[in-house]
C-alpha positions in Angstrom: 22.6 50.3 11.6 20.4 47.1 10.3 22.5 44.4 8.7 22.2 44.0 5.1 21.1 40.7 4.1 24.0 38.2 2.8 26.4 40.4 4.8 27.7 40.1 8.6 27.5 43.6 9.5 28.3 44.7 13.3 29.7 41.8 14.8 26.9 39.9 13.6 26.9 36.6 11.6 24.5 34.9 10.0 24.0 31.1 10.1 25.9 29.5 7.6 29.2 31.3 9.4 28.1 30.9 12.8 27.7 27.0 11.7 31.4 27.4 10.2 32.8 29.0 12.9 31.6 26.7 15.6 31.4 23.2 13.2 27.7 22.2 14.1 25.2 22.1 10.7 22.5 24.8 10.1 20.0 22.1 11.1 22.0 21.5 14.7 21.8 25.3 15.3 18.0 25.4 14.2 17.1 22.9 16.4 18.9 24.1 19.5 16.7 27.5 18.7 13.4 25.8 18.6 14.6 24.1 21.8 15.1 27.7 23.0 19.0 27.0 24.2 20.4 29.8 21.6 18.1 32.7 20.4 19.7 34.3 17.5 20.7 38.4 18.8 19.7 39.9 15.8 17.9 39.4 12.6 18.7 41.0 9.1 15.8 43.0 7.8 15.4 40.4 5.6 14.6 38.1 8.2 17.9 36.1 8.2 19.1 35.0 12.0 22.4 36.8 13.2 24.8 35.6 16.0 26.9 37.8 18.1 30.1 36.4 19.8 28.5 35.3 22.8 25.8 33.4 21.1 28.8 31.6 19.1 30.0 31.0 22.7 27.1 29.2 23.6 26.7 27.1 20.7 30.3 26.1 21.8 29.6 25.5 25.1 26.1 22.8 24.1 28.8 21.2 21.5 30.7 20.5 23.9 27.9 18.7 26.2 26.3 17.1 23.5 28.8 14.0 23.3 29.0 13.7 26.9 24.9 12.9 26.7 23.7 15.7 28.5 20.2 16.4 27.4 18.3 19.8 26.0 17.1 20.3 29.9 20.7 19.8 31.1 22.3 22.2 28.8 19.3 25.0 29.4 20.1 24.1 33.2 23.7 25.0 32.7 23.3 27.8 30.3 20.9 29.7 32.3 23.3 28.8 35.3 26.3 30.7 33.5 24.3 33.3 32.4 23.1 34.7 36.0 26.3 33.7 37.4 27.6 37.2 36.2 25.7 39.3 37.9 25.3 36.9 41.0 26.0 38.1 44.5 26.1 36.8 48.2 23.9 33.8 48.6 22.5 33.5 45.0 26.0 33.6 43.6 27.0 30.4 45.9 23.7 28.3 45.0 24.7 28.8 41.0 28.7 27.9 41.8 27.1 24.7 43.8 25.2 24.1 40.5 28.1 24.5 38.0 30.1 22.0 40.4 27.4 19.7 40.3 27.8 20.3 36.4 31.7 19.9 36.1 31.6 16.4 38.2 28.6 14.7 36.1 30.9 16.1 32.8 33.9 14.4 34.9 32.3 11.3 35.3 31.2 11.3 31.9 34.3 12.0 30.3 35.9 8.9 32.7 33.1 7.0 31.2 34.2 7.9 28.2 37.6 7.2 28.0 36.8 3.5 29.7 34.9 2.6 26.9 37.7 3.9 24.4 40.1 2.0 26.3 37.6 -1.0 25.4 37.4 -0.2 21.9 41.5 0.1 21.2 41.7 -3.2 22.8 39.0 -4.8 20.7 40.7 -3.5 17.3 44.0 -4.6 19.0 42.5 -7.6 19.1 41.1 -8.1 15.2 44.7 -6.9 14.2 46.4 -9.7 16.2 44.2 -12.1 14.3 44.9 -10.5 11.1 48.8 -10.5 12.0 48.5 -13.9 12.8 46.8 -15.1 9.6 48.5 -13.5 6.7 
């Protein structure tokens, strides 16, 4: 059954909800279409992009990577990587599980990174808050 344009019919949402839904702007989810990381399932037959669950999913999963500076490569890397993991047997199946390790340790590290430079901010507003303590 086609969708009906303004309606999420089938599972299917159009953009404005899947932006809701996930908290990225109808510009942000554009963008990662024209970079090819999440193709739209569907369209209305007015032309209107629909998202299914899993494409939700992966907008979820590129949010997530975005403020740990993984680039558009790194997060088509890792999207393709989960995506054949499913079916993935024997030796092809440990190759992608090596690759998704490889993935988790550079989000480690970067989330280490991070935190360091959080830890450096607090103390630096610590610090202007002492000075205003001390002078009022």
């Amino acid at each position: 059954m086609p969708a009906r344009d303004g309606a999420a019919t089938g599972g299917h949402v159009q953009i404005g909800e899947a932006a809701e839904r996930v908290g990225l702007s109808i510009r942000t989810i554009r963008h990662y279409e024209d970079a090819g990381l999440v193709v739209p399932s569907a369209r209305s037959e007015g032309g209107f992009r629909l998202y299914t669950g899993p494409d939700l999913d992966r907008l979820r999963v590129i949010k997530r990577m975005k403020p740990l500076g993984f680039t558009l490569e790194e997060m088509r890397d890792l999207l393709q990587i989960l995506d054949e993991l499913t079916g993935a047997r024997g030796d092809e199946r440990a190759a992608l599980l090596a690759r998704l390790t490889t993935f988790h340790t550079a989000a480690r590290d970067r989330v280490r990174a991070l935190r360091e430079q959080l830890a450096t901010a607090e103390g630096f507003a610590r610090q202007i808050q002492d000075h205003l303590d001390q002078h009022r």
